[in-house]
N, C-alpha and C positions, 0 to 999 in steps of 0.2 A: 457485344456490349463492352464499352471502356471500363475498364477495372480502375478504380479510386484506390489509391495507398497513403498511407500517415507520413506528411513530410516530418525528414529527419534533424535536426537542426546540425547545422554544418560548422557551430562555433560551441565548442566543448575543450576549450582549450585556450587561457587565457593566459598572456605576460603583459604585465604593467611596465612600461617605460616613462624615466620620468626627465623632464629637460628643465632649466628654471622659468621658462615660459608655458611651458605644454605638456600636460599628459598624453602617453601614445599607448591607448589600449588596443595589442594585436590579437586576434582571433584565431583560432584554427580550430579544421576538423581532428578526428581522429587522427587519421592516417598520416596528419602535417602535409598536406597539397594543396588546401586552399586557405587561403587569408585574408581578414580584411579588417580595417584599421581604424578606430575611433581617437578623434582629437578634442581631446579636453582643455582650455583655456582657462590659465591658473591667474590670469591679470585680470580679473574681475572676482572682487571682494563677496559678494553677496551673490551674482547672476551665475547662473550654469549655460556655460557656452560648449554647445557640443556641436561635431562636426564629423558625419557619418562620411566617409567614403566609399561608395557606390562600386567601387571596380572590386573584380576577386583576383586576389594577386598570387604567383603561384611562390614556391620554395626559394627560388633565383629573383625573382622579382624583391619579394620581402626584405631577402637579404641586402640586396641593394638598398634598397629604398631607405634601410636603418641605416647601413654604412653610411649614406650620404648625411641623413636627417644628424650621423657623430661628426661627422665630420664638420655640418654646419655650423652644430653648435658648444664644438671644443673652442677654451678658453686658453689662452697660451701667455704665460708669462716668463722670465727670467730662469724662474726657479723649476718648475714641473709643470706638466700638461694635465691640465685637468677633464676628463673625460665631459663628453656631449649628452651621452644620453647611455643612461644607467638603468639598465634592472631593477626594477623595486620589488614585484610578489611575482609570483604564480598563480593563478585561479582557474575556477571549472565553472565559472558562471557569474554574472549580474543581478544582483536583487534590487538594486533600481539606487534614488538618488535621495538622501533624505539632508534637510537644513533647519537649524532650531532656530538660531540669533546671530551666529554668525555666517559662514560659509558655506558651501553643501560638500558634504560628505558621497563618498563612494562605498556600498556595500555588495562585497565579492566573497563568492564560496572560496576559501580558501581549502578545504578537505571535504572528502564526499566518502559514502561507504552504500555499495552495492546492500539492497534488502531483498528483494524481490526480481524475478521474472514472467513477464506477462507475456506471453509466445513471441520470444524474440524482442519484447522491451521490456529494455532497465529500468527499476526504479533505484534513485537513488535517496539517502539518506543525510540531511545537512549534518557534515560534523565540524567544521570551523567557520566562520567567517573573521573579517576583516574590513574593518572603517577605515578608507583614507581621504585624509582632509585634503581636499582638491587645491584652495586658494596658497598660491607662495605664502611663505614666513615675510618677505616685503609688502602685501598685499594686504596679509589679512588686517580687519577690523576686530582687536578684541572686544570681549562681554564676560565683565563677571560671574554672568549667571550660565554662563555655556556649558562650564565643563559637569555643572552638573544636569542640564541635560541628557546628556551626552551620558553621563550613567543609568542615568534612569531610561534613556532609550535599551540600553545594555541587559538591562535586567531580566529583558526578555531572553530565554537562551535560546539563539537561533541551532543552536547544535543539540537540544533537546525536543525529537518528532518532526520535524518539518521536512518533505518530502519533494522532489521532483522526479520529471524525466525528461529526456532530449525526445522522445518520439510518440509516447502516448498523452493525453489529456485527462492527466489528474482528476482534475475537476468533474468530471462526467462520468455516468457508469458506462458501462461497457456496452449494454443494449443503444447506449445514445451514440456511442461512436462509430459503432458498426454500421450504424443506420444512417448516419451521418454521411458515411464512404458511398455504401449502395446506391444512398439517395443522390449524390454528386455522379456516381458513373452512370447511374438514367439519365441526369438531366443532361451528362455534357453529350449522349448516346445521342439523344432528341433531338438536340438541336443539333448537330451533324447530318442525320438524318431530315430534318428539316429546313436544310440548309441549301437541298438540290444537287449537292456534289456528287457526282458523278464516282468518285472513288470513294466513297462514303466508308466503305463498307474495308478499304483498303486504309485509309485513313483511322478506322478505328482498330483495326487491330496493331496499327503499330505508334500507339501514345498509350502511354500510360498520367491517370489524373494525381499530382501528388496534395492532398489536401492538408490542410491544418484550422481548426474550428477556433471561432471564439470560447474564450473558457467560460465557467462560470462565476464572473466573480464575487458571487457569494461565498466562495471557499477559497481564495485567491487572497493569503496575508499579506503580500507585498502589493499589492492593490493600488495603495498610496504612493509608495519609493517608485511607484512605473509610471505615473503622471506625468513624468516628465521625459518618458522613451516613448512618447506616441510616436515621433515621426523617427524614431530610429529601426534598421530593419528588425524585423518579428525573429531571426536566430539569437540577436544579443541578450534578450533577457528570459530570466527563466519565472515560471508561474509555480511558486511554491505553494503546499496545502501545509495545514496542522494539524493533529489528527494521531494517527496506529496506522501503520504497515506491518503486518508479518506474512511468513507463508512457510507451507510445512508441504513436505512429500507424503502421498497415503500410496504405498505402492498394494496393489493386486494383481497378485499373483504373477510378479514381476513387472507390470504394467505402471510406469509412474504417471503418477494425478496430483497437479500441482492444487492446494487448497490455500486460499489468499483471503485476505481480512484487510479490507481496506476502509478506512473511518476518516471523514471530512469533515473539519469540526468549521463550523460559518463564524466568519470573522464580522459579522455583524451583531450589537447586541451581545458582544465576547467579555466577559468578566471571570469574575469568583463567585463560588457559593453563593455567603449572604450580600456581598452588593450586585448582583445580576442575577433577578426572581423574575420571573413574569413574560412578559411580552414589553414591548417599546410602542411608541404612536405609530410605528409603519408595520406593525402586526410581525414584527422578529424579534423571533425569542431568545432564552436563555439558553448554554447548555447544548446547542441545538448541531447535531451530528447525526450524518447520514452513514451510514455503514452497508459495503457491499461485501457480500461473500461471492468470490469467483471459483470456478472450479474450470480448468481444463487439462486436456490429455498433453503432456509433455513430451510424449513422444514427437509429435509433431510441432515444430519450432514456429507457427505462425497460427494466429488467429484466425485470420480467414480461411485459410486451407483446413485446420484443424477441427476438432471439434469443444466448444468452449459453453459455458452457463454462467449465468450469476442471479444475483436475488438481491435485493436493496430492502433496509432494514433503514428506520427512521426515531431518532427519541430526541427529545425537547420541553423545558419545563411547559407548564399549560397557561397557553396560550389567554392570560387574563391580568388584569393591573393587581398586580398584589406583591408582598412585600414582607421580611422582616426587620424588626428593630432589633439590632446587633449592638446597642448604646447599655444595655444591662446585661450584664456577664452570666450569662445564663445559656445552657446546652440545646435548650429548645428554645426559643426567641415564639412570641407567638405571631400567628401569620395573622394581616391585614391585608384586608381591600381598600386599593387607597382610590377606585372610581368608579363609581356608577356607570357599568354599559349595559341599558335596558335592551338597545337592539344588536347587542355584539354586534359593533363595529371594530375590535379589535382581531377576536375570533374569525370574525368573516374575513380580514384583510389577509390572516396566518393561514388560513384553509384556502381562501382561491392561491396564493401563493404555491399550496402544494399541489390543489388541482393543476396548476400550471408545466409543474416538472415532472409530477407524476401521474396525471390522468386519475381515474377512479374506478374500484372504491376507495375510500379512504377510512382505515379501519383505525378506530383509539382503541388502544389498550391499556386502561386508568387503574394502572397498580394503589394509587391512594386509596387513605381507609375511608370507611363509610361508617363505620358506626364508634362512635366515641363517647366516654365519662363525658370528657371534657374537649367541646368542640376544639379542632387542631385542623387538621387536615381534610376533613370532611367538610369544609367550607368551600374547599377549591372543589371536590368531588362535585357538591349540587350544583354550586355557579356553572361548573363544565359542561353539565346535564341540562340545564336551563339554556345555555347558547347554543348547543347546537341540537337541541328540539326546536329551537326557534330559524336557527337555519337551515335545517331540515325542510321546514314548510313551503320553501320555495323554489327547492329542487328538485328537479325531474324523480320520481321515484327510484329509477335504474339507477341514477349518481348520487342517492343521498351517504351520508358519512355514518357510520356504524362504530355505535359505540359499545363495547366490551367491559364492564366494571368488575374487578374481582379485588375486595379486599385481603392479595397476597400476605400481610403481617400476621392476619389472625389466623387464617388459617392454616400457614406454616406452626403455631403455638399450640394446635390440637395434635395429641399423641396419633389417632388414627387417620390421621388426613394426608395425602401423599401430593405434596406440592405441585414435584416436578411431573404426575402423572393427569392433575387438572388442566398443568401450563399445553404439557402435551397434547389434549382434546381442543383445547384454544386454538392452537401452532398448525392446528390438521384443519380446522375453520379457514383461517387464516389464508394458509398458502394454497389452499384450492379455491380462494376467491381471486385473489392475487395473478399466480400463477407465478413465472418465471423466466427466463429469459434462454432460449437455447437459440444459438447460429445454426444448425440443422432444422429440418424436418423430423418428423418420427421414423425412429427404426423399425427394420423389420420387428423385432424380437417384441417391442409394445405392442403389435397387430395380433403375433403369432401366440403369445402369453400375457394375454388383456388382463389388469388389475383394474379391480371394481373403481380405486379411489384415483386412478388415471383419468377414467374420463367423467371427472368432477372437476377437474383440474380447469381454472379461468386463465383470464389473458385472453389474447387474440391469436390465434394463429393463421399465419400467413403459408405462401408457397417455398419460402426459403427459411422460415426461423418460428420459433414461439415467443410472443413478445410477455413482458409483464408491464400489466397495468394496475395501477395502486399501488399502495404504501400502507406496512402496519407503522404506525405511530405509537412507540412504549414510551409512559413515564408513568414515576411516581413523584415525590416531591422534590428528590434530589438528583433524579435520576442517575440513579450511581449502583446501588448493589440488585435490588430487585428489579430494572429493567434491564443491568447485563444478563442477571440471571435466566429472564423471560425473554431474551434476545437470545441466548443460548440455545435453548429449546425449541424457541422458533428455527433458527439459523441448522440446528442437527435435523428437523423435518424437513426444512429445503433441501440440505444435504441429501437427503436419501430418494428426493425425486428426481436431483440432479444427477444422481450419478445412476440411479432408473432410465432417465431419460437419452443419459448418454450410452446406454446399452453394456453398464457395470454391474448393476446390482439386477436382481431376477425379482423384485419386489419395491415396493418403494418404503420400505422401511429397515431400521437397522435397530437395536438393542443399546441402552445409554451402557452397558458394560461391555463395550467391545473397544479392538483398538482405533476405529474411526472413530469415536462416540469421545473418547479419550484424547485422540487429537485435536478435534473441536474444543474439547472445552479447555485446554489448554489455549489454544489462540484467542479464546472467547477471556480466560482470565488476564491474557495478559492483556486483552481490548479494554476490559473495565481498571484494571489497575491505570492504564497509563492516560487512559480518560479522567479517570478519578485523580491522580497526581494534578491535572492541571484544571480541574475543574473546584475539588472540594481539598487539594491541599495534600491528601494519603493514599494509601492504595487502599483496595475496598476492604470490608468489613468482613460482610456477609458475601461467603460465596455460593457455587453450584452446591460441593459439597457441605455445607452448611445447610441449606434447604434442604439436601437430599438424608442430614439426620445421620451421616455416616461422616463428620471430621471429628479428627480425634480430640480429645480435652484439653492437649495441648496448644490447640489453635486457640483456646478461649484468651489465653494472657495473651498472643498476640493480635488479638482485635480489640483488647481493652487497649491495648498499645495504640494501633489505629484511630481508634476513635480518640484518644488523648491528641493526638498527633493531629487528626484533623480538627479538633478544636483549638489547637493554640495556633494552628496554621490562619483558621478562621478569624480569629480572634487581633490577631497581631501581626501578619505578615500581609492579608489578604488586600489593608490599602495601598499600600508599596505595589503590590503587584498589578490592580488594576491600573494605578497610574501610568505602571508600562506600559500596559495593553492599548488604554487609551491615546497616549505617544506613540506608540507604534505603531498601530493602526490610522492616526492621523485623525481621532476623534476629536483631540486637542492639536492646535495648532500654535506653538509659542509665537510672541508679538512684544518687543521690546516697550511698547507703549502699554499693553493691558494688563491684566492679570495675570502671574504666572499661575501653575498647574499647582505648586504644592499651598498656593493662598485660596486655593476651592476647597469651599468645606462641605460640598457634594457636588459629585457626577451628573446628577439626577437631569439638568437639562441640558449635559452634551447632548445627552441618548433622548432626551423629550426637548425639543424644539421649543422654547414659548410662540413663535410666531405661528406654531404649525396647525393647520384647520382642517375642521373634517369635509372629505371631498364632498360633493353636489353630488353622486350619483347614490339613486335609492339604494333604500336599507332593504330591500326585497330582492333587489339583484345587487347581491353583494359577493359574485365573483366579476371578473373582467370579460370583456363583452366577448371576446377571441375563444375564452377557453371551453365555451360548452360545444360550442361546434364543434371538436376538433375529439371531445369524449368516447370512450372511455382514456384511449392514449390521450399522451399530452401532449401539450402544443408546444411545447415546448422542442419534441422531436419532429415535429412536422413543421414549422419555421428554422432547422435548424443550418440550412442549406444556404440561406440568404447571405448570412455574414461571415462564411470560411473563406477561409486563403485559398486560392485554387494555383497551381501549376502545371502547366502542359508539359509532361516529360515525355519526344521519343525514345523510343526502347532504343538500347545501344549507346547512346549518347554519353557525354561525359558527365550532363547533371544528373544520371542513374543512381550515384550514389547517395542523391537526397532521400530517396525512397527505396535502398538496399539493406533492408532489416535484416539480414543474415549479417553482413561485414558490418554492421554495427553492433550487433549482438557479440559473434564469434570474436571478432577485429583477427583478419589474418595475417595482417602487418606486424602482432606483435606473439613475442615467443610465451607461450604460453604450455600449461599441462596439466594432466588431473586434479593433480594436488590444488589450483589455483580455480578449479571452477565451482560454480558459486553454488551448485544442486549438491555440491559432497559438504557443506557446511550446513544448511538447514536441516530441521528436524524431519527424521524418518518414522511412517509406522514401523517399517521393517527394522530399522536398528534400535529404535526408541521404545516400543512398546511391544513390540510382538516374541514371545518367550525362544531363548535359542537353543532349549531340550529337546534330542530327537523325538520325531516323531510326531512332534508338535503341528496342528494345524495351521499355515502361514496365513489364513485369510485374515484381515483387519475387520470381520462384518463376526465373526466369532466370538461367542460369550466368553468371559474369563475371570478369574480373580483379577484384583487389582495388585495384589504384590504379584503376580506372575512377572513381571513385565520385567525387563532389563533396568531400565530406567527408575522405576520404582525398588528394585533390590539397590540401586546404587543410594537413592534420596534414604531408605528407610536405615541408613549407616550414620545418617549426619541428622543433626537437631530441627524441632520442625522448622525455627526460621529459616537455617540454610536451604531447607527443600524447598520452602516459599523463595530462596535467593536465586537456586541453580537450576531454575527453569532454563531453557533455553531455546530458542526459536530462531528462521531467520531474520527479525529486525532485530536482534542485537547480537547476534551470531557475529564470531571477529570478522573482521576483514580477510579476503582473500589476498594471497601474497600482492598480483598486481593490483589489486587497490591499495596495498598497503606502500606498496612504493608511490601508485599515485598523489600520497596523502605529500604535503609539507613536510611533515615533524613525524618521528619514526619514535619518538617516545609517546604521543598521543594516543597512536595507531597501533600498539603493541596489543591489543587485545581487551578485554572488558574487567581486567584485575584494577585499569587504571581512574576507572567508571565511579563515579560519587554514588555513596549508596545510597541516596535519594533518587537518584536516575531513573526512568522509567525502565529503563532494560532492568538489571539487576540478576544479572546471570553470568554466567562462566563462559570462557573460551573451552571447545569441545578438548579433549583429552588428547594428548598423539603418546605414539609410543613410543618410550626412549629408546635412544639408537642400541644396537649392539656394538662392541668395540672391543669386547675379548670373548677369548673361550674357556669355560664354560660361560654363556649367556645369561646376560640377569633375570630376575622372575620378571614378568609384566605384569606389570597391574596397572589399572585404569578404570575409568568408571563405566566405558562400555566396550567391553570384556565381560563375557558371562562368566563363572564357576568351572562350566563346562562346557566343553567347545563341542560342535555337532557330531565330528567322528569320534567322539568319546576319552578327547585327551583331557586331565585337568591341567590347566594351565599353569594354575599356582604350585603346582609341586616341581621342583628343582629337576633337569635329566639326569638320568642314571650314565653310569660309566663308558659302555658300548654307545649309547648315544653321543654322548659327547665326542666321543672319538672318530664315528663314522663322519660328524659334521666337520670337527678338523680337515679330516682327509678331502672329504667333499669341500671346501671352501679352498683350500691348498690347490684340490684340484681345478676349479674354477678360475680362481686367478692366473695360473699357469696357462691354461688354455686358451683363455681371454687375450694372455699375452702373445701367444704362438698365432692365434688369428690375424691379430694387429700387425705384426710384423711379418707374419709369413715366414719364422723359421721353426723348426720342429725342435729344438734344445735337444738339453739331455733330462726331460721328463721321465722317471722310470716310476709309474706310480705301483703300488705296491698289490693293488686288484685291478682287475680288467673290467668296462664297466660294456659291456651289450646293449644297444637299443633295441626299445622294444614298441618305439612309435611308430606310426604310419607314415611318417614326413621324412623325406630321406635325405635332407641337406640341415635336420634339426641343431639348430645351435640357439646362443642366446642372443644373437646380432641376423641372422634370415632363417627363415621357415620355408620353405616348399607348399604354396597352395594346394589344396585339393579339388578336384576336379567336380565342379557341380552340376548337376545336369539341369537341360534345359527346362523340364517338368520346375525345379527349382525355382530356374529362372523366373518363367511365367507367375509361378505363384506370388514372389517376390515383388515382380511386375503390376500385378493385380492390387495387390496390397499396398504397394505407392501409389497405386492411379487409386484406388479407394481414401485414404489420404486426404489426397486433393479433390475431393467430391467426384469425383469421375465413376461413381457405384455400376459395377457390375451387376446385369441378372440375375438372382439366381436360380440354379438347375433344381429340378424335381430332384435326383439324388440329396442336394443341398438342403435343401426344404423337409424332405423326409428322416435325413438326418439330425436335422436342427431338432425337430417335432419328439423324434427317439431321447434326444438329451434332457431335452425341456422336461420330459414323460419322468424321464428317471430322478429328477432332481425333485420334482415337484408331482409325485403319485397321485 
């Protein structure tokens, strides 16, 4: 069968050249071997003339090509030579082309900063961009009204959360891409095989399919600025999201497992708080983000070979016309329905929508209260309850939508009532209707040591993978503190069948006081904080720890702060800001003839259309006609095949490197080393949270206090904001040294001291330890740095006399030796003790080592263990099986 791999984009590497006729934007890959050249035409005032060139031009070629293109267009007079063609930026990518009143603008990444690793692809993090006005200074047409535009386009910070990558697809979870691949190397199998060729079978083992999917652009904010890169090729521009990236290490038992929090916030229906409530006339809501939690094994640097999970997680206001008035300065505004839908036609357009992407069931989880003095919120509750009883009735039974109501405020307010242990019984509903997503089959060990709540577990399972079908949907009104909270909870019960399922855990459960349970909910706070910046204005309120009855009383003054904070955000910032959004986005489109943007004294019918009418097709079948066939998955994976980019790569070939995810991961053209990779900066259980007093049990699934933790002795030194400040994770983890020289500007990229404290990161660069440079040695101190180090030295106390002295001599003696190696002469070294080896290597120096001799037994095993890897599973023996059964016995009597 032809194996499908994710084309690489081969333009990650941008120089702007500028002439007084022509822009000359040159492309390259990594490595600098291939190029290819876009011409921008600066003699039209208003129009975008752009002019792709089709050839891939190699190092010697390009060079030429510019020499000539200086030489054309050098200017020569009396006095000095004026250069042809000058240098203007650097960049790492295109986000498309955007024009207000006068000319069109070019916007480029100018700085990027590594967040994540998804087996073997980058994600990258926008940290700079850069507008350049395309039309000459002879050219252009000025406009009063331009330049402020032009700020208010700005307003948006493209350097705060927006994400890409050169090789994976953003936009989609991970079950859709993989299935995506699979389903391209069937079909191209097929049709070879159905084709009658005679070498059929020779022909397909040596092509490999390199594919690239349409995204989806509902999560796609440059949407607009690429309107006008249709017919330019698919590596020029890149498909940014908005949203949370982080990702933290859970190692077991030295095994690293990369744990990833990925949040796609829809650039549809995209506002603030109180002016974007409700749903819109095309059934898209407010607020609305899909969040996936990835889990896979890092040991093995590819998806497909590897083994990987994930779980998609859904919240969005509810899905009905309603509304607050923000015109009386007041903390609660009260809520209105500002439309009669007797047959939720709004409801039904938001639901087949999500039947579409996510198949069924479709589970609500309606955090709003229910019972109220004074009607509030419990108006949205019944309305919710009234639409989809009524859309229920015409649903197959197997697909109806389930709805879950728990009034979470009140019940968190009774002294006996354990929030986070009701959300728990919900979360275990939940994700065994659901299910989730594994690129494997079941392992042995789920056969061998069956858990009751295993096989309750929904989804589909196939011959090569377990699919998830559905979607829980959390919200409450704001969706902000209590559905991160209940996304927590959900998100640490898929954890623990994720990493069941990947043959980690012996149970599919784990304890909220361990250091996996801890690492979650760190990823989960910083999910909701940086959602909530860009949604209600602050970071949250109310957290996990706050439900769970256990933050201390000093958190109270900083949530009264919070909530100040989002009300004057709400209050007074919150127009300003949608205007960007709506600019940015291309909601508003400025027209020297009409209205400008700042003479609307409401939004209300960019987002509602007056010409817009309700479709003809019955209120009874009020999904689309494609999507119940295609139930419980969604149709959306099963048409996904239709509109991918396809590429025939033979193996060997020189375009191998479009689909060589190792040499774009690793890049071995550039000098690199530990210090520089990107798994030594994000968050560890093992360094972060797991205690470093002997003796200590290393497991992350291990009950424990909370100040045990390394991490927690260092926070509980500093005041609680700082500990709310010096979170740390990898999406705002510093820069890695080559990223940092990748960047522009080397004062930007110094680390996260330089970070506005409003920023969504708001955390520290990890600590290093200051050099040595004399003897005696200074103390070290750092924030992780235990008390006591594991072979029982304290650190913080100063060395004694004989110590310092044995290290002189030893460091004396190092350097001398180091020198007599490099030169090959033996001096006149008389060192003052004689030092014996007492190692097994007998060429030991600190420049080669003498290997040791492994045997073949070694070998095999070694062997076996890569070919297991790569799905290639060995048998296993009766001894193996019986031995398994013995361990399994002792762990679990």
């Amino acid at each position: 069968m032809v194996s499908a791999l994710p084309l690489i984009s081969c333009i990650q590497k941008l120089v702007l050249y500028e002439t007084k006729a022509r822009f000359y934007l040159v492309g390259s890959n990594n490595a600098g071997t291939k190029f290819r050249i876009l011409k921008i035409d600066r003699t039209e005032p208003q129009d975008l003339v752009i002019t792709d060139d089709q050839h891939v031009y190699s190092n010697l070629e390009i060079q030429d090509l510019l020499g000539r293109l200086d030489g054309g267009n050098r200017a020569r007079n009396s006095q000095k030579t004026v250069p042809g063609l000058s240098p203007s930026l650097s960049a790492y990518g295109i986000l498309g082309f955007v024009r207000f009143l006068e000319g069109y603008y070019a916007v480029l990444v100018t700085r990027r900063r590594r967040v994540a690793e998804l087996g073997g692809h980058a994600v990258y993090r926008v940290e700079d961009t850069s507008m350049v006005y395309l039309p000459s200074d002879t050219t252009r047409v000025q406009h009063p009204e331009e330049h402020r535009y032009v700020k208010i386009f700005q307003n948006v910070d493209l350097s705060s959360n927006f994400y890409f990558s050169y090789s994976y697809d953003l936009t989609h979870s991970l079950q859709h891409n993989l299935r995506r691949l699979a389903a391209l190397g069937k079909t191209f199998t097929e049709q070879v095989c159905l084709s009658g060729n005679q070498d059929a079978g020779t022909g397909v083992d040596s092509v490999v399919i390199g594919a690239r999917g349409s995204p989806c652009w509902k999560f796609v904010w440059n949407e607009q600025m690429l309107t006008h890169c249709s017919y330019l090729h698919y590596d020029w521009c890149l498909h940014i999201i908005h949203g949370f990236c982080a990702q933290s290490k859970l190692v077991i038992y030295g095994r690293p497992v990369y744990v990833t929090l990925l949040a796609r916030r829809s650039c549809y229906f995209a506002g603030t708080r109180f002016l974007k409530r409700g749903a819109n006339s095309q059934g898209e809501v407010a607020n609305e983000v899909e969040t996936e939690q990835l889990v896979h094994d890092a040991s093995v640097s590819s998806l497909s070979h590897g083994m990987c999970s994930s779980f998609v997680q859904h919240r969005g206001s509810l899905p009905l016309h309603w509304s607050q008035d923000t015109s009386s300065m007041i903390p609660k505004p009260p809520i209105t329905l500002d439309q009669a839908d007797p047959f939720a036609y709004i409801p039904g357009l938001h639901f087949s929508h999500m039947l579409q992407r996510f198949g069924s069931p479709l589970i609500i989880l309606n955090l709003v209260k229910r019972h109220e003095c004074r009607r509030h919120e419990s108006l949205l509750s019944g309305e919710l309850g009234t639409a989809v009883s009524f859309l229920n009735q015409f649903l197959p039974p197997e697909h109806r939508i389930v709805v879950i109501s728990w009034d979470m405020a009140r019940h968190s307010k009774r002294k006996q009532c354990n929030v986070l242990d009701k959300l728990h019984e919900i979360a275990e509903r939940v994700v065994r209707k659901t299910g989730f997503f594994v690129n494997r089959p079941d392992l042995d060990h789920s056969c061998l040591h069956v858990d009751e709540r295993w096989t309750e577990i929904g989804g589909v399972i196939t011959e090569t993978s377990r699919l998830q079908t559905g979607v829980v949907r959390t919200n409450c009104v704001d969706c902000l503190d209590r559905t991160n909270t209940a996304q927590f909870v959900v998100g640490k019960c898929a954890l623990a069948y994720q990493l069941y399922a990947l043959g980690l855990l012996h149970a599919p459960t784990f304890e909220l006081d361990t250091d996996a349970a801890r690492l979650l909910e760190e990823l989960y706070e910083d999910h909701g904080d940086t959602l909530a910046l860009q949604y209600g204005g602050s970071h949250l309120v109310h957290r996990v720890r706050t439900y769970r009855k256990i933050a201390p009383w000093t958190s109270h003054s900083r949530d009264i702060l919070q909530t100040l904070s989002r009300y004057y955000n709400n209050t007074f910032s919150d127009a300003e800001k949608q205007d960007a959004i709506n600019l940015f986005l291309g909601v508003f489109r400025p027209s020297s003839t009409g209205l400008q943007l700042w003479d609307l004294t409401t939004d209300y019918y960019l987002h509602h259309p007056p010409h817009h009418t309700y479709s003809t097709h019955s209120f009874t079948c009020w999904w689309s006609p494609q999507v119940l066939s295609s139930l419980p998955l969604p149709y959306d994976e099963e048409e996904m095949d239709k509109k991918a980019i396809t590429k025939i790569i033979v193996k060997g070939e020189e375009h191998g490197e479009d689909i060589d995810l190792y040499s774009e991961f690793v890049k071995p053209h550039q000098l690199t080393s530990f210090d520089m990779a990107f798994p030594l900066v994000m968050t560890s259980s093992s360094k972060d949270f797991t205690p470093k007093t002997p003796g200590v049990n290393a497991s992350p699934f291990v009950v424990r206090k909370f100040e045990d933790s390394p991490k927690q002795v260092t926070i509980s030194s500093r005041s609680t904001d700082e500990a709310c400040v010096h979170r740390k994770t990898a999406a705002s983890a510093p820069p890695c040294p080559a990223e940092e020289g990748d960047s522009s500007s080397d004062d930007e990229g110094s680390g996260s001291e330089g970070e506005d404290e409003s920023s969504v990161s708001l955390r520290c660069s990890p600590a290093r330890a200051p050099a040595i440079h004399q003897v005696p040695p200074p103390t070290i101190k750092g924030p992780d740095l235990p008390s006591r180090h594991p072979y029982g030295v304290d650190l913080s106390l100063p060395l004694d006399l004989d110590d310092q002295v044995t290290y002189t001599r030893y460091s004396v003696l190092g350097r001398q030796k180091a020198r007599m190696e490099q030169q090959d002469v033996l001096g006149n070294l008389k060192p003052d003790f004689v030092l014996y080896p007492v190692s097994n290597f007998s060429q030991d120096s600190v420049f080669e080592a003498q290997c040791l001799f492994v045997p073949s037994l070694s070998n095999s095993i070694y062997q076996a263990h890569v070919e297991a890897a790569m799905g290639n599973l060995q048998p296993l023996s009766s001894a193996d099986l019986f031995s398994f059964r013995q361990h399994t016995e002792q762990l679990c009597p």
